[in-house]
N, C-alpha and C positions, 0 to 999 in steps of 0.2 A: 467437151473440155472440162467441165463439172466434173463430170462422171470419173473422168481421170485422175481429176486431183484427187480425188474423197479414195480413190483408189490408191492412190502412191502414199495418202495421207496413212491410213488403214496399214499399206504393207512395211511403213516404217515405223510405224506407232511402237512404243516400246509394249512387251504383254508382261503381265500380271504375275508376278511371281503365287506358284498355288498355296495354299493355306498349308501349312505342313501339320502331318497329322497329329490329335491331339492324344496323349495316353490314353488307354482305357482303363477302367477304376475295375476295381474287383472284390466280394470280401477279403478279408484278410485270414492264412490258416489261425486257428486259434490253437495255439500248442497247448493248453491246458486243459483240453476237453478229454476225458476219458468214457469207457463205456462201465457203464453201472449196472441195467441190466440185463438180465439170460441173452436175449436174442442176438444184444451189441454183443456183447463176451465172447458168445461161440463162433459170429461173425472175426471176430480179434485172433482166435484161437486158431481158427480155419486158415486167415490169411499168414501166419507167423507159419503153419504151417509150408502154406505154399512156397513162403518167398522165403525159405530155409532150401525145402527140393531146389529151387530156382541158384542160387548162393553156391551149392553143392552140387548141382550139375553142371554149373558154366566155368566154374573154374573161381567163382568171384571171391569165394573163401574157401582156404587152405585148412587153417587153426581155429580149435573150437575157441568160442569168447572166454574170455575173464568171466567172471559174478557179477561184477561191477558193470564191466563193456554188454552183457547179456542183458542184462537187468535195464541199460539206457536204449540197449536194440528193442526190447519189448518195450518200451515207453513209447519208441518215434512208432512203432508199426502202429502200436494204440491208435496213439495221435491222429496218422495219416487214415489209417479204417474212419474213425471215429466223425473225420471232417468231410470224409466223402461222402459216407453214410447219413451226416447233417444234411450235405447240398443234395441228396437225394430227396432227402421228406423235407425239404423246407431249400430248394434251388435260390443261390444269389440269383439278382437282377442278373446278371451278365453270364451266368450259368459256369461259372469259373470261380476259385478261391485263388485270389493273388497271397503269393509266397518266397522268403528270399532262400536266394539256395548257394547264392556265396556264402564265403567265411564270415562276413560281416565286421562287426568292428570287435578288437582281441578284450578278451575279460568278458565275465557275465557280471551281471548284477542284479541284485535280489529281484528286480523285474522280470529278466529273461528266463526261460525254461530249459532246462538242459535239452530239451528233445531239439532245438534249435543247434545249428554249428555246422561244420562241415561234413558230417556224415549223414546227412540230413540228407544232402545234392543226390549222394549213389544209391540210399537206400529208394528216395522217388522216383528214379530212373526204374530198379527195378519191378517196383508196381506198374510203370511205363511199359516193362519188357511181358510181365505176366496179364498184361490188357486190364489189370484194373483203372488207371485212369493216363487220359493222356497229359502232355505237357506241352504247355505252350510260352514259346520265349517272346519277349514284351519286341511289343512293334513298333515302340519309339526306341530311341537310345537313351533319355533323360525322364525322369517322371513316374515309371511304369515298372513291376516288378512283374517276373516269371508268373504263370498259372498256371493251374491245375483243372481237370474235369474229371468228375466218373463216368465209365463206360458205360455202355448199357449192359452187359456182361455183368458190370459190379451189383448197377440199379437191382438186375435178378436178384445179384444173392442178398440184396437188404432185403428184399420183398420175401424170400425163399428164406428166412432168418427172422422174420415177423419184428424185424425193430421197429421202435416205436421211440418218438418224440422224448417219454419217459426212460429211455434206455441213457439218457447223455448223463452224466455227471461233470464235473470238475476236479485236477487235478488238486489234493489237498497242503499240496506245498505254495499254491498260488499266494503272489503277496496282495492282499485288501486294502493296506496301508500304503497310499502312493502321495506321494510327495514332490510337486515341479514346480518350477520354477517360470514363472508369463511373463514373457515379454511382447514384445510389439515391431513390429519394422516402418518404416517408414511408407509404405501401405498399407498401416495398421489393420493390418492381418496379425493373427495371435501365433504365437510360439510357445507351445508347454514343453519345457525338456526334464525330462524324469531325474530328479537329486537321488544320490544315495542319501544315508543316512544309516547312523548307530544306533539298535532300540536301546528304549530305557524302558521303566515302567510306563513312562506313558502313552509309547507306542503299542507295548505289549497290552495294557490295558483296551485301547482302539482295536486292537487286531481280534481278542480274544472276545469283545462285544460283538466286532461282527461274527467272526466265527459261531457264534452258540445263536444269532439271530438269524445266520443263515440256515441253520440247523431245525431251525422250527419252523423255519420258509419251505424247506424241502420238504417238511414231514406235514404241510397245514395242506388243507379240503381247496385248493386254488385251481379257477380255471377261466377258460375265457371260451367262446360263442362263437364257433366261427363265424364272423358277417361277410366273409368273402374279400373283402378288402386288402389294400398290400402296403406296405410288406405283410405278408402273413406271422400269424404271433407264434411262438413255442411258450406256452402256460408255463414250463418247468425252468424258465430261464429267468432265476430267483435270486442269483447270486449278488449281494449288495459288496459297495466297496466303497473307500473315503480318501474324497484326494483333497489333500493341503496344499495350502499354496505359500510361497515365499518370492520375494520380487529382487528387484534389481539390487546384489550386493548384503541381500541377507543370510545372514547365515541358519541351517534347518530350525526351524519351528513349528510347532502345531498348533498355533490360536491362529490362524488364518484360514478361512476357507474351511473345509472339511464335509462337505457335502456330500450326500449320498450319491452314489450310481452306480446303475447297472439295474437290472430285472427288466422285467417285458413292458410293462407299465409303465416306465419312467418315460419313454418317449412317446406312444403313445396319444393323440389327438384325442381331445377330450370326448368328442362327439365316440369314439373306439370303445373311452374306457366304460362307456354303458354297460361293454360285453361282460365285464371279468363278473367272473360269480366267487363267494369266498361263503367255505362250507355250505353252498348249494342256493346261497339266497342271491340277490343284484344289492349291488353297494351303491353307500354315497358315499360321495367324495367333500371331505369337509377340510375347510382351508383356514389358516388363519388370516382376517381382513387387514389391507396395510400394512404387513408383518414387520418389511424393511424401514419402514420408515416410521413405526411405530418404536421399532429395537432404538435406532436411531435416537428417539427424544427420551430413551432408556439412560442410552449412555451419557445423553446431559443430564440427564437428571431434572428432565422438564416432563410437564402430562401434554399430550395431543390435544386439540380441541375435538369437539365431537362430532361423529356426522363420517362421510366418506373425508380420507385424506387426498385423494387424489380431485377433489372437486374442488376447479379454479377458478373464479369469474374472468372469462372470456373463454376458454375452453371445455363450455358444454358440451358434449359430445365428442372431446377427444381425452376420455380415461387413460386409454393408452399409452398417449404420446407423454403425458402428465407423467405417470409412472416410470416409464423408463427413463425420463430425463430425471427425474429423481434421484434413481439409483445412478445414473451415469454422475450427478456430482457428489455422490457418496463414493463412487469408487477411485474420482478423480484428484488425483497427484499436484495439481495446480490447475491454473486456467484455462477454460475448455474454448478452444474455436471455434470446433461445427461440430453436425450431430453425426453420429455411427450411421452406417450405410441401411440399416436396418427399421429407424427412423425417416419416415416421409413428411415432408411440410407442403402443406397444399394440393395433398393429391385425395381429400378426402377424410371424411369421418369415421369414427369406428362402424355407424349403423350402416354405410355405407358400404364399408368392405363384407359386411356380413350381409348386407343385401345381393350383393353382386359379389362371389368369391371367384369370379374373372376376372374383374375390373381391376383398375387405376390402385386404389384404398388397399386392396386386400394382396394386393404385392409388397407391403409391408408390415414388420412385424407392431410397429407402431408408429401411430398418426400425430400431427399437429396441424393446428389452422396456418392459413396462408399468411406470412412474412412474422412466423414465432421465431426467431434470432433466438439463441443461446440468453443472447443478454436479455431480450424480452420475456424470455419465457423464469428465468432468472428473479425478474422483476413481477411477475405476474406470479410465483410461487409464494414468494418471502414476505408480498400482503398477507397472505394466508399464515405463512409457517414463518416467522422472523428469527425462532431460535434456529431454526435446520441450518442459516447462514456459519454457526460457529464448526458444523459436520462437515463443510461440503470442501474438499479440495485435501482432504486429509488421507485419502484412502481407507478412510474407516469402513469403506465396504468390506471388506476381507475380513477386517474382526467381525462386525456383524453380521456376514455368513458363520460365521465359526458357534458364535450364539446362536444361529437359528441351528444349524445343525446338529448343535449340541441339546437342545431344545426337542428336536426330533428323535432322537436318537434315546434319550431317556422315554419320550415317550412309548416306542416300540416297544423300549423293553419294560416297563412298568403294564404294559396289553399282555406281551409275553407271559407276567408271572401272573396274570386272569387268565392265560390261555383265550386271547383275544388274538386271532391272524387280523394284522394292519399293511397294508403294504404304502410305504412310506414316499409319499411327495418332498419339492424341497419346502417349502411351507402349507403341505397338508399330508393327508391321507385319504385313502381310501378304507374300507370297511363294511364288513358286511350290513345291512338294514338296521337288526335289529340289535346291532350293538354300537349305533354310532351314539346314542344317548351318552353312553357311560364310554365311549371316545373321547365326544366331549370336555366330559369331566376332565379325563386325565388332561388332555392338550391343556385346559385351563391350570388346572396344578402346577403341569410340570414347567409352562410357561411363567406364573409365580415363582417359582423355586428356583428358574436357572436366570431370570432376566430381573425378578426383582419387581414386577407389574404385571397386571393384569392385561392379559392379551385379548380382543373377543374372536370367537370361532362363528364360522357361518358354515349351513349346509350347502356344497355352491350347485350340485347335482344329487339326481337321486336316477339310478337304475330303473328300466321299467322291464 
């Protein structure tokens, strides 16, 4: 009789609706990539040629192009060679480049590349048709854009074409000067959505600084070791860019924000950046100590006390959690409730996460003792720092990114006119050995000269 019910129980049980599938992520095409040199080119050359035969024997075109229409056919074929021939010497995780191949939304803007639009969709198909790469349509309906693969057919002719990592360039109409706008949702998850804006001079000033420091990025003695590691690095992937921020109801400005990004290094785990070699020697990595929250007692117009600023009585051993809650009431707008999901309370010490990088500790990006409340840790900062109370809830983080960056940003180039390669952190640098001495120096000057105080510099690593 048991047996029965657990059985009628069972066949009328309701069952589990399944998990529906989740997107798959992919890189993204990078429509500014061109090929710079010999191998990529004649690779470029070979394909324009083919998918012309291809055009002209299927019927696909009639009428030779315009100058113009020619001229953006040879940009997208670039393009498309250029991104395969990447995923060939350096494969996405997922072995695909996700790409949109509708219309998209009407109008470009200084952001978008013309090789992007609707002639984008046919021109892919027929590299699809000539077996360079295939095309794969997204297996969700929401989340997931179109992808792409190279053949193995293509894989030949990169190999059969001797490209080489060094073969990639950039598109030199790319804008370096971006400008969004952060918002937040109500699962404070972030939102950047890219502003236009009208240059002036002082945009064209931003733009033309990186321009000429990229310039000396592509032409400096840089490399990196391979340690086997993933993602694997491309050394020549140099290109710096500066994005500003403006928030809810502002209208475009540039004193916010403006931080570096982009190059191989910027993401990079520190225990990686041992690898980079710059003109042939191992670099140290030297930082400015407390940068933010140093700038911070700039803008009052008050001196730090000395010592570590992030050293609180009662959380010894949690630097980490100290710091970032710092910056979180320097960036915050009004009264903070809880901490960002990135922040762990109780799960551990900093030595602890680096004792065990499986554990508990080290699945977050920073730590606090067990039952540090907003408001206690509030209270436990302002014994130590009582003026940072007049910073905190202002959003004066955005300016004081804007000074550090602005802060770095003279320093590269003040290396530059010594013919010093730096490649730039957002509160340090890297450099080679035996010129971090006279690094130093500058970071100290230039740090005087834009903030009005003296900053100190530490060596925080050295290359072996």
């Amino acid at each position: 009789m048991m047996e029965e019910v657990q059985s009628n129980a069972t066949a009328h049980s309701p069952r589990r609706k399944p998990k529906p599938p989740q997107p798959q992520r992919h890189r993204w095409f990078d429509a500014w990539l061109r090929a710079d040199g010999d191998g990529l080119k004649a690779l470029v050359d070979r394909t324009l040629s083919f998918i012309d035969f291809h055009e002209n024997h299927t019927g696909m075109r009639v009428r030779s192009r315009r100058p113009l229409d020619l001229a953006h056919h040879k940009a997208r074929v670039e393009a498309i060679v250029c991104n395969l021939a990447y995923a060939v010497l350096l494969p996405p995780p997922s072995g695909r480049i996700a790409v949109k191949l509708g219309n998209g939304r009407k109008g470009r803007t200084r952001y978008d590349s013309p090789v992007m639009g609707k002639t984008l969709s046919p021109l892919i198909n027929a590299f699809d048709a000539i077996d360079m790469l295939y095309v794969h349509a997204p297996t969700v309906r929401r989340g997931e854009a179109s992808s792409i693969e190279p053949t193995a057919w293509f894989a030949r002719k990169v190999e059969e074409f001797g490209v080489t990592l060094g073969d990639f360039g950039r598109d030199v109409a790319e804008e370096l000067v971006h400008l969004t706008r952060n918002t937040r949702t109500s699962s404070e998850s972030k939102i950047r959505e890219p502003i236009e804006y009208e240059d002036d001079a002082l945009t064209t000033l931003h733009r033309e600084n990186l321009l000429s420091l990229n310039l000396f990025l592509k032409k400096a003695d840089i490399d990196f070791l391979d340690d086997g590691g993933e993602p694997r690095v491309d050394p020549f992937d140099r290109t710096l860019r500066r994005r500003f921020v403006i928030l809810k109801d502002q209208e475009p400005r540039f004193d916010q924000g403006g931080r570096l990004y982009g190059g191989f290094w910027q993401n990079l785990k520190s225990a990686r950046r041992r690898q980079v070699r710059i003109d042939g020697e191992p670099v140290a990595v030297l930082d400015y100590r407390s940068m933010f929250t140093r700038l911070a007692y700039c803008e009052l117009g008050a001196t730090p006390p000395d010592g570590d600023l992030y050293a609180i009585p009662g959380a010894e051993g949690y630097r980490s959690g100290i710091k970032l809650a710092m910056n979180c009431f320097l960036f915050d707008g009004g009264p903070r409730l809880s901490w960002p999901a990135e922040l762990g309370v109780g799960v551990g010490s900093d030595q602890e996460a680096i004792d065990d990088p499986e554990g508990r500790a080290a699945g977050f990006e920073a730590r606090l003792p067990a039952g540090w409340t907003v408001g206690r840790t509030k209270q436990a900062i302002l014994t130590v720092h009582p003026v940072l109370k007049a910073a905190w809830g202002k959003k004066l983080g955005y300016r004081l990114m804007f000074i550090e960056s602005e802060i770095m940003i003279a320093i590269l180039q003040a290396l530059v006119q010594e013919n010093i390669p730096a490649l730039g952190l957002h509160d340090g640098l890297l450099v080679a050995m035996s010129r971090q001495d006279r690094a130093q120096e500058v970071m100290r000057e230039q740090a005087r000269r834009i903030a009005g105080a003296s900053l100190p510099v530490s060596v925080k690593t050295v290359s072996v």
